[in-house]
N, CA and C atoms of all chains as a GROMACS GRO file, in nm:
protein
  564
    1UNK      N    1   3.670 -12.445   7.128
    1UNK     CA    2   3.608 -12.544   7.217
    1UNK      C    3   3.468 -12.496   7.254
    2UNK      N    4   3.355 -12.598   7.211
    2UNK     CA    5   3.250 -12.518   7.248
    2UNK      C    6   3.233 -12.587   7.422
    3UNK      N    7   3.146 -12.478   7.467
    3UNK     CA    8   3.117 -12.515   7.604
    3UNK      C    9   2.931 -12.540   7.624
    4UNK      N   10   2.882 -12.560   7.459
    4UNK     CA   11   2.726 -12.589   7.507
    4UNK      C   12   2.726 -12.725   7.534
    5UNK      N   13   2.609 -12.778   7.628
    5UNK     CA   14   2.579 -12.881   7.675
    5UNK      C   15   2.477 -12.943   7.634
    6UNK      N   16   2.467 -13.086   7.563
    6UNK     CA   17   2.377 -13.143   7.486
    6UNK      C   18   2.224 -13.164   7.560
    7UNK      N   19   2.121 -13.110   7.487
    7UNK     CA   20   2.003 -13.152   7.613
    7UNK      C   21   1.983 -13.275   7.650
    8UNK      N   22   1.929 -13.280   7.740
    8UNK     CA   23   1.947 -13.438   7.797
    8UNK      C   24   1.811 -13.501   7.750
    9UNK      N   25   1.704 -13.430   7.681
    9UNK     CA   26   1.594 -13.424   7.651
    9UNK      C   27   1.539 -13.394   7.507
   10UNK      N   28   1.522 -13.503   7.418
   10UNK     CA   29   1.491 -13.493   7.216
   10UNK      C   30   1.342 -13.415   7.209
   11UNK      N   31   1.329 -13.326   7.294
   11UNK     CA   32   1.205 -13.228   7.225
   11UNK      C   33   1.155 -13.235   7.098
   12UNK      N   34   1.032 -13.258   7.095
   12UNK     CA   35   0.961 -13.241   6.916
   12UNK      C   36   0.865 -13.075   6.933
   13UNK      N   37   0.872 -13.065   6.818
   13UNK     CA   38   0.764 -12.895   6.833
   13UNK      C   39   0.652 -12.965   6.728
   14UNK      N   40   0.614 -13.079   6.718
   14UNK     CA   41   0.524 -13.151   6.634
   14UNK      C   42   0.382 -13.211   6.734
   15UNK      N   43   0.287 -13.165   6.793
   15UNK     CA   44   0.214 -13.218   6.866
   15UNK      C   45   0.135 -13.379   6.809
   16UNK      N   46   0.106 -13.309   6.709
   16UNK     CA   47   0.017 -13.430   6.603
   16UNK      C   48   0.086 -13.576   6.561
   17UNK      N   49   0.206 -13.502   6.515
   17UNK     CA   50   0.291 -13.647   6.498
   17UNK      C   51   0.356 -13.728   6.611
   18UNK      N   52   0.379 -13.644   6.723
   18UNK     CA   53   0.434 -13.691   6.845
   18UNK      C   54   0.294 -13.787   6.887
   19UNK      N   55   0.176 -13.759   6.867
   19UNK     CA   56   0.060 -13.827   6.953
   19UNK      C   57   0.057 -13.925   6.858
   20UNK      N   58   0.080 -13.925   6.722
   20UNK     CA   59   0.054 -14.044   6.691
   20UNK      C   60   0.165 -14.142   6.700
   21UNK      N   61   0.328 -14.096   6.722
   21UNK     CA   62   0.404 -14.156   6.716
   21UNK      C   63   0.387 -14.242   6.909
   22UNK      N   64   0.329 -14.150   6.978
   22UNK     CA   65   0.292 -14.253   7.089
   22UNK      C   66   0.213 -14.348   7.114
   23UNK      N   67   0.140 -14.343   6.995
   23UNK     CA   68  -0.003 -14.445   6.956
   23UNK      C   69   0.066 -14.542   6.895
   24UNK      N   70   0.156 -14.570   6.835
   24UNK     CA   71   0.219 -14.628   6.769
   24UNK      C   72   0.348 -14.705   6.893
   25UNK      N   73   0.374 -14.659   7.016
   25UNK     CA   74   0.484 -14.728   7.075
   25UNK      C   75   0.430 -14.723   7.196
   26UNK      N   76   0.295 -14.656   7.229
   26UNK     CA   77   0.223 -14.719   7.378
   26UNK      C   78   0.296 -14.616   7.463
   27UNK      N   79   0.355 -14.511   7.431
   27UNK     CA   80   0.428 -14.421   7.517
   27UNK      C   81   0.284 -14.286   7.538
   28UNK      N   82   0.301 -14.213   7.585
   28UNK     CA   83   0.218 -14.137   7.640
   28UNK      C   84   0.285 -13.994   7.624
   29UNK      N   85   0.237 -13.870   7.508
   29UNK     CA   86   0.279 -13.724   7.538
   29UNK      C   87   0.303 -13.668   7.645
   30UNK      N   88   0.430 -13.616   7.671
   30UNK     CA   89   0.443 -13.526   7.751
   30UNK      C   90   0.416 -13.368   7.670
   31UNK      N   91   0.307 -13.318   7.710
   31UNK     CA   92   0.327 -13.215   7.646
   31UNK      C   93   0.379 -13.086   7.745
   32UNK      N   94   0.454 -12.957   7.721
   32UNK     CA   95   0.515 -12.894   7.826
   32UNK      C   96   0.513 -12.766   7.688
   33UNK      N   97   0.401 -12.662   7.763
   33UNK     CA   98   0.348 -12.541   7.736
   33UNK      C   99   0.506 -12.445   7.812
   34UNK      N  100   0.551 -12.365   7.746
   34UNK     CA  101   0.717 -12.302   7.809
   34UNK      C  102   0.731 -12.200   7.789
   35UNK      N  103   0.737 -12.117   7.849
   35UNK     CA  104   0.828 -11.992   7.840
   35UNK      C  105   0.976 -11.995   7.849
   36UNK      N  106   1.027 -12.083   7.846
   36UNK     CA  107   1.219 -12.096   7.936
   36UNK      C  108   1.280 -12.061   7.753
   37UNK      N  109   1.397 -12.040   7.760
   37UNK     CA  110   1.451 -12.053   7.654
   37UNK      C  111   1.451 -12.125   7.551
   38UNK      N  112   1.461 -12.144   7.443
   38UNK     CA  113   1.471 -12.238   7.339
   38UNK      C  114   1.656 -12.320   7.348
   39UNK      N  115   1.424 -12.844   8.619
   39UNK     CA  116   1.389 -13.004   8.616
   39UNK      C  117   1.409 -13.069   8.534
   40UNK      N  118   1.402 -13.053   8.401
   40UNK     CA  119   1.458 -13.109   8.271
   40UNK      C  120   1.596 -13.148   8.271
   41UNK      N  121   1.735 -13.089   8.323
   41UNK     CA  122   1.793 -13.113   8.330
   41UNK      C  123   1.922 -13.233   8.410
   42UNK      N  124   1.792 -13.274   8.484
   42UNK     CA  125   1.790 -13.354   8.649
   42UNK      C  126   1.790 -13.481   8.554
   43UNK      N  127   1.957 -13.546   8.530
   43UNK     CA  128   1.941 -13.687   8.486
   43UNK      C  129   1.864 -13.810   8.500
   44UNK      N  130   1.808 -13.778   8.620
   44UNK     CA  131   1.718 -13.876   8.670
   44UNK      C  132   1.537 -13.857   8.566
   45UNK      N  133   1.549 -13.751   8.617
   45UNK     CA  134   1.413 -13.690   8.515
   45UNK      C  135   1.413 -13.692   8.376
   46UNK      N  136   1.522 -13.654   8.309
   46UNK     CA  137   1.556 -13.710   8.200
   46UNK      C  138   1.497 -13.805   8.130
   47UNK      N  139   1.554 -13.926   8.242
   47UNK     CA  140   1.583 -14.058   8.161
   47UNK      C  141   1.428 -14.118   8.202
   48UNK      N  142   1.347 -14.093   8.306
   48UNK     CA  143   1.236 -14.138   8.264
   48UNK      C  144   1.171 -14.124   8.215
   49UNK      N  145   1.159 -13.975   8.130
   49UNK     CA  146   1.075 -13.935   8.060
   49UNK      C  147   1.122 -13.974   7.902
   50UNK      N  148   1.259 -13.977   7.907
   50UNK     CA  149   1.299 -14.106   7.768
   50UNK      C  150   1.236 -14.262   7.758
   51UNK      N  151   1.230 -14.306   7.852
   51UNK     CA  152   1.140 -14.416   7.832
   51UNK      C  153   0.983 -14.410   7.852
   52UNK      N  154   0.933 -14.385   7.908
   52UNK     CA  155   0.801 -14.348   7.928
   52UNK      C  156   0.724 -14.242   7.827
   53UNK      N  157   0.772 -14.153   7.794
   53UNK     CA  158   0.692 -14.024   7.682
   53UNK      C  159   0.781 -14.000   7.551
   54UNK      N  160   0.682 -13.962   7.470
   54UNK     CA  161   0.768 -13.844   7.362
   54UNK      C  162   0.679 -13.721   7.374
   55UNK      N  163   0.784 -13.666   7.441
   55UNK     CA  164   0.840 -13.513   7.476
   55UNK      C  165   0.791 -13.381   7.364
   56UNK      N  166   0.681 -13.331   7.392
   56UNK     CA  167   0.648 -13.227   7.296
   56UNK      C  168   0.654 -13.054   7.407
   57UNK      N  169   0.724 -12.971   7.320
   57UNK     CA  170   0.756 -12.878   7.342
   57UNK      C  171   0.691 -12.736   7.304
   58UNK      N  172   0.617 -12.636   7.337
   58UNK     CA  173   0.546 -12.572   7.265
   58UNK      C  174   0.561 -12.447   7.342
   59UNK      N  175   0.632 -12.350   7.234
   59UNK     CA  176   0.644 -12.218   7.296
   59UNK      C  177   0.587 -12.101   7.291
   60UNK      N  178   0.596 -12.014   7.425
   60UNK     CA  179   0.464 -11.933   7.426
   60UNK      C  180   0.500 -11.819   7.334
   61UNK      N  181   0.641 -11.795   7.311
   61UNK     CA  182   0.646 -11.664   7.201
   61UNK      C  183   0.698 -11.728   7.110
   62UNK      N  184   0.764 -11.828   7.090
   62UNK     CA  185   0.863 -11.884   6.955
   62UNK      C  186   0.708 -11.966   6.848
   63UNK      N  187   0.629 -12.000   6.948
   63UNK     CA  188   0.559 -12.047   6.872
   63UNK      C  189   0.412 -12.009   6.877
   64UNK      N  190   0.424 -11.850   6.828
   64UNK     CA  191   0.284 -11.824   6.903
   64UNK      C  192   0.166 -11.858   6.843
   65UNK      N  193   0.146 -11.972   6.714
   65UNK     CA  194   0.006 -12.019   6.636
   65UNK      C  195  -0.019 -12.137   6.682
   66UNK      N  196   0.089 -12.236   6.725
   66UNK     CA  197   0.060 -12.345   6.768
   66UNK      C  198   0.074 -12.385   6.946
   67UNK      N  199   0.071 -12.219   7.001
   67UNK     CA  200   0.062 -12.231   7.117
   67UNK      C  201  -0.087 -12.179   7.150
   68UNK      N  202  -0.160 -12.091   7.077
   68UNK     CA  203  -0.283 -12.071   7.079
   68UNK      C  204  -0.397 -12.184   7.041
   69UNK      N  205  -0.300 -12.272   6.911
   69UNK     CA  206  -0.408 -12.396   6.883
   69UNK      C  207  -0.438 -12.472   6.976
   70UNK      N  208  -0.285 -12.516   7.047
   70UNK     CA  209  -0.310 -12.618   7.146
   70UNK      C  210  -0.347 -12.569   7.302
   71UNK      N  211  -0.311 -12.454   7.341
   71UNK     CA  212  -0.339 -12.381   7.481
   71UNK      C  213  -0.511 -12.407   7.474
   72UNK      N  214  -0.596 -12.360   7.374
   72UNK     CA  215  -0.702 -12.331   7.342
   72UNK      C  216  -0.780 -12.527   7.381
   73UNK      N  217  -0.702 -12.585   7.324
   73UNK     CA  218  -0.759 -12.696   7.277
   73UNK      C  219  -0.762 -12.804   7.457
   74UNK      N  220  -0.591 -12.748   7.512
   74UNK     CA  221  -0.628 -12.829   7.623
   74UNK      C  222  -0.583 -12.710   7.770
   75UNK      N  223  -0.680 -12.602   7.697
   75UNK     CA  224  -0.734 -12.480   7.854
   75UNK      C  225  -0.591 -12.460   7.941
   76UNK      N  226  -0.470 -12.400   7.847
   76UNK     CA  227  -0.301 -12.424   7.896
   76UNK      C  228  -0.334 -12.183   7.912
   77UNK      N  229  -0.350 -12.180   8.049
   77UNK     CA  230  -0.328 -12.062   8.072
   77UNK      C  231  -0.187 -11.957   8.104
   78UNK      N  232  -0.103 -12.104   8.114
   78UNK     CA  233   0.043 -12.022   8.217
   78UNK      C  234   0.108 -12.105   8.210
   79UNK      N  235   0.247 -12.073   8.191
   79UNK     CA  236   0.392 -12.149   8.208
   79UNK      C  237   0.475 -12.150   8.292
   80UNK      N  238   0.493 -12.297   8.327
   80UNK     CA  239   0.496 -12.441   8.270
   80UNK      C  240   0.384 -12.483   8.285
   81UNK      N  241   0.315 -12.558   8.194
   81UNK     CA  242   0.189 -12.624   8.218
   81UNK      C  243   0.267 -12.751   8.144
   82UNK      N  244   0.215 -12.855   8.234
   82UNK     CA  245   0.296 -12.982   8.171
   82UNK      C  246   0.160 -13.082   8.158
   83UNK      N  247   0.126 -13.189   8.052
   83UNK     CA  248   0.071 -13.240   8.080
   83UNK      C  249   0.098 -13.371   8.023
   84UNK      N  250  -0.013 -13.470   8.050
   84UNK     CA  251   0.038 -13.599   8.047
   84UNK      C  252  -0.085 -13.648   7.938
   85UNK      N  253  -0.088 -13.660   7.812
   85UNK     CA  254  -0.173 -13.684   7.716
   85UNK      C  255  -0.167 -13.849   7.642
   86UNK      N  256  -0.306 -13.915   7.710
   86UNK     CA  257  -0.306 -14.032   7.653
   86UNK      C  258  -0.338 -14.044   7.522
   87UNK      N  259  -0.236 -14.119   7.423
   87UNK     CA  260  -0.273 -14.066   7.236
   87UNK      C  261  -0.318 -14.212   7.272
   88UNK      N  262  -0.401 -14.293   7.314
   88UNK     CA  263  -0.455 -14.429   7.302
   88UNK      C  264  -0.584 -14.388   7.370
   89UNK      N  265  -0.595 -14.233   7.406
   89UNK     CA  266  -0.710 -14.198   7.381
   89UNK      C  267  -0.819 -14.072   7.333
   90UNK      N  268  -0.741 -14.091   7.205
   90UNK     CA  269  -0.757 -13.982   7.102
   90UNK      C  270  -0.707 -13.811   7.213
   91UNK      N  271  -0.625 -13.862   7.266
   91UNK     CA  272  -0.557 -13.727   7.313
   91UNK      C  273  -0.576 -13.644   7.446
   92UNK      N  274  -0.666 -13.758   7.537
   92UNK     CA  275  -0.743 -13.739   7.644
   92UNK      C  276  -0.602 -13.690   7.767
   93UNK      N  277  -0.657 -13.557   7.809
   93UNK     CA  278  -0.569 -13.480   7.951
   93UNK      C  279  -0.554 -13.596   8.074
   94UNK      N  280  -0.456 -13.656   8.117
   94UNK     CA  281  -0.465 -13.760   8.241
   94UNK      C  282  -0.410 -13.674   8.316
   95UNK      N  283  -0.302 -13.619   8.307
   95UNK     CA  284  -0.253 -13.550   8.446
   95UNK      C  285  -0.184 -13.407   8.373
   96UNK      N  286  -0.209 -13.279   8.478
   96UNK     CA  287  -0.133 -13.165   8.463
   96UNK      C  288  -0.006 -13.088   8.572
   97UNK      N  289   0.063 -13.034   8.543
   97UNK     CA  290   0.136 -13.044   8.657
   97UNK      C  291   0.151 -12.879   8.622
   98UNK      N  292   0.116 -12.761   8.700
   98UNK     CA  293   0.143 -12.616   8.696
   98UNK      C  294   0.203 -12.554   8.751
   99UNK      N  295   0.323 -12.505   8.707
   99UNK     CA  296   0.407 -12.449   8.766
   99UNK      C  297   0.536 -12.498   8.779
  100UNK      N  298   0.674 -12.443   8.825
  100UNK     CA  299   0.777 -12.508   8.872
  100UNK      C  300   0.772 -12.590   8.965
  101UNK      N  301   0.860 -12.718   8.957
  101UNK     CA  302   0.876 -12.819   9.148
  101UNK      C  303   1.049 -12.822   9.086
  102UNK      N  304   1.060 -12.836   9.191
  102UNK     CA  305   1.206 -12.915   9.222
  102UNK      C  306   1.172 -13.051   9.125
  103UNK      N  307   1.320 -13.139   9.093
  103UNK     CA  308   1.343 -13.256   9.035
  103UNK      C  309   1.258 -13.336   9.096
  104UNK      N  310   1.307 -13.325   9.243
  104UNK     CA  311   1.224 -13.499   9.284
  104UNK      C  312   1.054 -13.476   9.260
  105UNK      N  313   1.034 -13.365   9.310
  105UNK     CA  314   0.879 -13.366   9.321
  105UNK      C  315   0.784 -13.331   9.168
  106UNK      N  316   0.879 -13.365   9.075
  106UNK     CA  317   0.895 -13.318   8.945
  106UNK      C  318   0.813 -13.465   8.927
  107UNK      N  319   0.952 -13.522   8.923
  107UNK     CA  320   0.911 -13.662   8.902
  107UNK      C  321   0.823 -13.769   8.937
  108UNK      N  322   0.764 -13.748   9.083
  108UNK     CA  323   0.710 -13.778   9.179
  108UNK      C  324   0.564 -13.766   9.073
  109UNK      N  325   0.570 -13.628   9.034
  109UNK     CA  326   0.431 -13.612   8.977
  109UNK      C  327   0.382 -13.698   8.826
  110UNK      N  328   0.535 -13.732   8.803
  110UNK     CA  329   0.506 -13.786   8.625
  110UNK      C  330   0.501 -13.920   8.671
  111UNK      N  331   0.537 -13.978   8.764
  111UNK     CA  332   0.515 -14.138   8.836
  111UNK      C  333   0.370 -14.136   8.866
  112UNK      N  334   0.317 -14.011   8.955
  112UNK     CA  335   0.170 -14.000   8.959
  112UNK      C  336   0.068 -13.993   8.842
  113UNK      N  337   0.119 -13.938   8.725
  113UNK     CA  338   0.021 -13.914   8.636
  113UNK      C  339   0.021 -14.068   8.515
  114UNK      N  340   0.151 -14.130   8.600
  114UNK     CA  341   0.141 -14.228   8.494
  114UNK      C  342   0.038 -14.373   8.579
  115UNK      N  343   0.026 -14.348   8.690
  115UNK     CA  344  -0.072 -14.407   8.766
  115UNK      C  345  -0.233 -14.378   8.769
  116UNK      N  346  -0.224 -14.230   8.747
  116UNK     CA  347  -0.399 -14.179   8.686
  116UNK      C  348  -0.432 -14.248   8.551
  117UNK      N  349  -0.300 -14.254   8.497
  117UNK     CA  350  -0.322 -14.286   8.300
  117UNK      C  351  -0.334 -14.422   8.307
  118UNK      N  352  -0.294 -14.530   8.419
  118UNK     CA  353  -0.348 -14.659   8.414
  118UNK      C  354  -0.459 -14.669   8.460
  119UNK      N  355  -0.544 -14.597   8.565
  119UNK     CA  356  -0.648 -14.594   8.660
  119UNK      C  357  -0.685 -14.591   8.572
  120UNK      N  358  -0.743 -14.453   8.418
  120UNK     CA  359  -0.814 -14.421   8.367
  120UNK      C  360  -0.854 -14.512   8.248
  121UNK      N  361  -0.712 -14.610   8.276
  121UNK     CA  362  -0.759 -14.756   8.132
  121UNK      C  363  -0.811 -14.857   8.214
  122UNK      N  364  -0.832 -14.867   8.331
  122UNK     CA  365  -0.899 -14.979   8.381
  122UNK      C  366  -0.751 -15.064   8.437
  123UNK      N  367  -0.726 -15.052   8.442
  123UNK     CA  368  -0.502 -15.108   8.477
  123UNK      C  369  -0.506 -15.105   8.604
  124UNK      N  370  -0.588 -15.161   8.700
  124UNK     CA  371  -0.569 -15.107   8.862
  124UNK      C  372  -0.488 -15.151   8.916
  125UNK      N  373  -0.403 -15.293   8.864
  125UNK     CA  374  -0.266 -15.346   8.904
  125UNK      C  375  -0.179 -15.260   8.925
  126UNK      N  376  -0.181 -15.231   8.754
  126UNK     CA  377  -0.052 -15.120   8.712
  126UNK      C  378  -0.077 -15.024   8.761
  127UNK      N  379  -0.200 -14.929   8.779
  127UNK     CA  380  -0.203 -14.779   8.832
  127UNK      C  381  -0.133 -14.813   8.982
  128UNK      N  382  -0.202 -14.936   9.079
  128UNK     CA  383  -0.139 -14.918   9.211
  128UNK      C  384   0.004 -14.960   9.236
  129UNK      N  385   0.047 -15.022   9.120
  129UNK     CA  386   0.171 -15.046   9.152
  129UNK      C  387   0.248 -14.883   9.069
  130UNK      N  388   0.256 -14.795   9.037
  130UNK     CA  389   0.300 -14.650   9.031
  130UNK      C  390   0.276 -14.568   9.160
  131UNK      N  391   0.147 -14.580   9.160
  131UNK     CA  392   0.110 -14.489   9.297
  131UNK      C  393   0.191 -14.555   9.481
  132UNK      N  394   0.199 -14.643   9.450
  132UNK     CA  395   0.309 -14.728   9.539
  132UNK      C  396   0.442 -14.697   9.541
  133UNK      N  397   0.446 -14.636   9.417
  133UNK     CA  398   0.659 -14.648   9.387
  133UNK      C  399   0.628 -14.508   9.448
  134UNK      N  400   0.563 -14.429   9.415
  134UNK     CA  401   0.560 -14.290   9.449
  134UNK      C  402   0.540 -14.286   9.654
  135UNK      N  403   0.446 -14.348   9.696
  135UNK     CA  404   0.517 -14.353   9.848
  135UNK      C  405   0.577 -14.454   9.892
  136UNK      N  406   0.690 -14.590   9.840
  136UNK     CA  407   0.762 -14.630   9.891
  136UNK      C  408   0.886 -14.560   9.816
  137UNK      N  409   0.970 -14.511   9.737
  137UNK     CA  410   1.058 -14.488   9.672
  137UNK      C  411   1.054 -14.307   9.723
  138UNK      N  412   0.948 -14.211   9.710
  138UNK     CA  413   0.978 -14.098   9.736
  138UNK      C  414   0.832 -14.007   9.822
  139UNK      N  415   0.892 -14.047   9.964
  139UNK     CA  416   0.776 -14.071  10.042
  139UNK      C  417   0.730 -13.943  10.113
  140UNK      N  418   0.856 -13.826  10.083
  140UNK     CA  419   0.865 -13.735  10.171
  140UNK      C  420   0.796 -13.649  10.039
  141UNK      N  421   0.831 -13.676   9.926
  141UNK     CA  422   0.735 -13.551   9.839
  141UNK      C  423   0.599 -13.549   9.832
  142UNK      N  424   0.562 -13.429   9.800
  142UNK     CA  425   0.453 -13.338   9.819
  142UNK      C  426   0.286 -13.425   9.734
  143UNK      N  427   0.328 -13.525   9.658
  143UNK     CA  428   0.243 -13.615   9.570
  143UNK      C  429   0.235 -13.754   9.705
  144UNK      N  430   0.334 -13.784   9.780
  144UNK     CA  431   0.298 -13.906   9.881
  144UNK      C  432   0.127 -13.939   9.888
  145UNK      N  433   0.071 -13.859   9.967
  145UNK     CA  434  -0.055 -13.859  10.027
  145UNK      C  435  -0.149 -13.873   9.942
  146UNK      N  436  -0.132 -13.853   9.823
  146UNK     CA  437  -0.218 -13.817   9.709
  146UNK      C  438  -0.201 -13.966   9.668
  147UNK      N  439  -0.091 -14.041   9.627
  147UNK     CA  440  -0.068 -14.150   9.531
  147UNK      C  441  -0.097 -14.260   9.677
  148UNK      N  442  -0.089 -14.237   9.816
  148UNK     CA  443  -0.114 -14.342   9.927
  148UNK      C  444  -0.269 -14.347   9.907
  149UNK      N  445  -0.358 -14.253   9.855
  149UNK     CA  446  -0.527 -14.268   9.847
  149UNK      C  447  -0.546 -14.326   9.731
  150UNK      N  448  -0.474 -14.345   9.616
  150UNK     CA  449  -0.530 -14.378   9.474
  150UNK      C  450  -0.424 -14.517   9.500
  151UNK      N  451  -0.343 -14.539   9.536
  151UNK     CA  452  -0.292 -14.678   9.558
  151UNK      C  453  -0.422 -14.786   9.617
  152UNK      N  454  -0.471 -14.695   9.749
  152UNK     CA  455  -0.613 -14.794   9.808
  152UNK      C  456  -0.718 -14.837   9.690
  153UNK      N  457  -0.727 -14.685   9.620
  153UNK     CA  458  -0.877 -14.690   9.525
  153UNK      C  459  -0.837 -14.795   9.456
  154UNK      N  460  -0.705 -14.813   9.388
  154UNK     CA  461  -0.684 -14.895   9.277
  154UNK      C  462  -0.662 -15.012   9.311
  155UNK      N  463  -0.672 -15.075   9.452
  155UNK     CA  464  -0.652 -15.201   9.512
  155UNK      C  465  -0.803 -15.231   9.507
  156UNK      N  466  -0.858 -15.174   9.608
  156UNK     CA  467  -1.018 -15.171   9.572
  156UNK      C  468  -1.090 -15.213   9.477
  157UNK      N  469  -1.052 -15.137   9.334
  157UNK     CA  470  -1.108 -15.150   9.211
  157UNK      C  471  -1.058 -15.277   9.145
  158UNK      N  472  -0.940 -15.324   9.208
  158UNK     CA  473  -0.888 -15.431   9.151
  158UNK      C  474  -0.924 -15.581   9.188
  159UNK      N  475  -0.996 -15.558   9.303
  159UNK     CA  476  -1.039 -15.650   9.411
  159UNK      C  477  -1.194 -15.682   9.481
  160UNK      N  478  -1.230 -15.516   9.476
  160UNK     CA  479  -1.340 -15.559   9.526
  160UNK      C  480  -1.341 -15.583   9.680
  161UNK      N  481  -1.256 -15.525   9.747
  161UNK     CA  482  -1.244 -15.618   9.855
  161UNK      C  483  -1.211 -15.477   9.964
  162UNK      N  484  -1.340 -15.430  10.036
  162UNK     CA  485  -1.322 -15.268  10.084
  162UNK      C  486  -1.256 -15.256  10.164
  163UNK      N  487  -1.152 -15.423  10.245
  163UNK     CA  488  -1.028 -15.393  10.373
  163UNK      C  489  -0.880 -15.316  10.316
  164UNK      N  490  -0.936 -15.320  10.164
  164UNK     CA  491  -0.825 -15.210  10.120
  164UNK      C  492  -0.835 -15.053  10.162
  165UNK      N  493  -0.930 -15.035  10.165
  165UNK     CA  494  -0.968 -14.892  10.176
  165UNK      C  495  -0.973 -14.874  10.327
  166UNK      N  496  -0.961 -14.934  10.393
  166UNK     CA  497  -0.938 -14.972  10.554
  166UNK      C  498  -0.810 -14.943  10.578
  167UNK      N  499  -0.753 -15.040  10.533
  167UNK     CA  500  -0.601 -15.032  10.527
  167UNK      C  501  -0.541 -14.882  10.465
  168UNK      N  502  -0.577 -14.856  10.369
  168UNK     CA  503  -0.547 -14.768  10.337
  168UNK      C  504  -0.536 -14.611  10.432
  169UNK      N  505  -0.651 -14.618  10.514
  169UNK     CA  506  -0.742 -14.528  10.576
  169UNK      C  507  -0.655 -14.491  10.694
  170UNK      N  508  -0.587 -14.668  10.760
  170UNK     CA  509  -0.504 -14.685  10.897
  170UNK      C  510  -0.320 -14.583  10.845
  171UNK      N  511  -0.279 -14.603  10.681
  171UNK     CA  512  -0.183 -14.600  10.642
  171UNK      C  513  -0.125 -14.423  10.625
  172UNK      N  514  -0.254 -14.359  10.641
  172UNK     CA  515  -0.270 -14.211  10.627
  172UNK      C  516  -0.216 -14.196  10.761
  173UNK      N  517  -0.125 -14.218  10.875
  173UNK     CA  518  -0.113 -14.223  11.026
  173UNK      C  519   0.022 -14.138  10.992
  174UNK      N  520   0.113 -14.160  10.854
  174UNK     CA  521   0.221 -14.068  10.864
  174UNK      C  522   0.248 -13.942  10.741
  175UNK      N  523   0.076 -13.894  10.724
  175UNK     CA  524   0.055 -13.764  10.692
  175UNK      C  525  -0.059 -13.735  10.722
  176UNK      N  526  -0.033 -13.756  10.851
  176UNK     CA  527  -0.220 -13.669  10.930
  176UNK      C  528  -0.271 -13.584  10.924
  177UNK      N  529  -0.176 -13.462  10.822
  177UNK     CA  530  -0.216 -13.343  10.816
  177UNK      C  531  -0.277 -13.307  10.654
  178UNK      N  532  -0.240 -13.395  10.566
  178UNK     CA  533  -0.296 -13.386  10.480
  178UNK      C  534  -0.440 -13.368  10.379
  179UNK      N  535  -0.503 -13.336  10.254
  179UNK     CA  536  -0.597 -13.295  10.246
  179UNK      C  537  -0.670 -13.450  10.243
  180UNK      N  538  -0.585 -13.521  10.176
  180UNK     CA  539  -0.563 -13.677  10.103
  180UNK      C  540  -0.596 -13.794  10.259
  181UNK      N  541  -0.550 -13.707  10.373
  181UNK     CA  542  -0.596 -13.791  10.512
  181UNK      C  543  -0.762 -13.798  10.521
  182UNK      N  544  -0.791 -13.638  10.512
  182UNK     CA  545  -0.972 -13.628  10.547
  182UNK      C  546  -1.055 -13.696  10.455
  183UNK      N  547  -0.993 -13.724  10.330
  183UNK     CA  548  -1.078 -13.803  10.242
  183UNK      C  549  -1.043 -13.917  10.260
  184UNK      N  550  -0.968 -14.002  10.334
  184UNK     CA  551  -0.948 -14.142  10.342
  184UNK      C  552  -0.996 -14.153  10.489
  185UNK      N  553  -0.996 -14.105  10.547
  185UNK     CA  554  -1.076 -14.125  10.689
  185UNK      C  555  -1.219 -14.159  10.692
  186UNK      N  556  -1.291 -14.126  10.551
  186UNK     CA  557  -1.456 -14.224  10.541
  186UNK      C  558  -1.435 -14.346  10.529
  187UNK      N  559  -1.313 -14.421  10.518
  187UNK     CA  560  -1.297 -14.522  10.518
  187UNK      C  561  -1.272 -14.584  10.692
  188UNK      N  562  -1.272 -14.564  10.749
  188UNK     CA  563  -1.222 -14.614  10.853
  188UNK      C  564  -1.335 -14.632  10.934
   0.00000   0.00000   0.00000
C-alpha cells in the first residue's frame, strides 16, 4: 500500500514552453524559483 | 502553501505552474534567476507570456495559505492594471479586501482598487472614497499614500 500523496499541483520544469503554452490559453506563468523537495 | 486545496485549485485555473530548482536544476536556474534577478527561495512570480514574459508580481519568501493566495489574487489585479483592464484589475483587488480582509495584501489591493476605479473613470471621488475607506487600516504604509487624496 503506498502512502504517497498525489500533488495537488501539475508542475512543468519547461519555462519556454509553459510561456508559450500560456500565450496560447490567456493563462499567466506562475513561475516558483525552490529549494523544497522535488 | 502548495498544498492548501484552496491554493491549489486557483492556481489550476488561472496559471501554468513552472517549477525551477535551485540544486536539481542548477543550468536552468542560473538562466532564468539571471534573466528575472531570482536571488532566494521561494521567489514566486507572476509572468505575463502576452507580454513577451514581462515580471507583474513577485512574492519572496514563505506566507501562510491565505496570505499566499491573497497575493496571487493581487498579482492577478497588477497583471490587469498593467493591460489597461481597470474593470478587471479593480474587481481582483476588491475580492482581495472584501473576501480576505484581514490579510497582510488588504491595504495594498484597497489603494489599487481606487487607482483602478480612477483610471477607469476618470472621476477623482474615487480616490476620495478610497482615501475615507483606509479608516480600517490606519496604520498602514498603503493609508499615508492614500491620504493625498483626501
Amino acid at each position: 500500500m503506498s502512502t504517497a500523496t498525489e500533488p495537488l499541483i501539475a508542475w512543468s520544469n519547461n519555462f519556454d514552453g509553459s510561456l508559450e503554452k500560456a500565450r496560447n490559453t490567456g493563462q499567466y506563468v506562475l513561475l516558483d524559483f525552490s529549494a523544497a523537495p522535488m | 502553501m502548495y498544498s492548501n486545496p484552496q491554493v491549489a485549485s486557483f492556481i489550476k485555473t488561472h496559471f501554468v505552474p513552472v517549477r525551477v530548482h535551485v540544486k536539481d536544476q542548477k543550468d536552468e536556474f542560473k538562466r532564468l534567476g539571471e534573466r528575472f534577478s531570482a536571488q532566494w527561495t521561494p521567489s514566486i512570480l507572476i509572468v505575463d507570456a502576452a507580454a513577451d514574459g514581462t515580471v507583474r508580481h513577485r512574492i519572496e519568501g514563505f506566507l501562510p495559505p491565505e496570505d499566499f493566495l491573497t497575493q496571487l489574487i493581487l498579482g492577478l489585479g497588477h497583471t490587469a492594471f498593467a493591460a489597461g483592464q481597470f474593470a478587471t484589475a479593480e474587481e481582483r483587488f476588491r475580492d482581495v479586501v472584501d473576501q480576505h480582509g484581514f490579510a497582510d495584501a488588504a491595504p495594498e489591493a484597497l489603494y489599487w482598487a481606487g487607482v483602478s476605479r480612477y483610471k477607469a473613470t476618470g472621476d477623482a471621488s474615487a480616490l476620495k472614497e478610497t482615501a475615507k475607506a483606509f479608516g480600517k487600516y490606519p496604520d498602514s504604509t498603503w493609508a499615508k499614500k492614500a491620504s493625498v487624496w483626501m
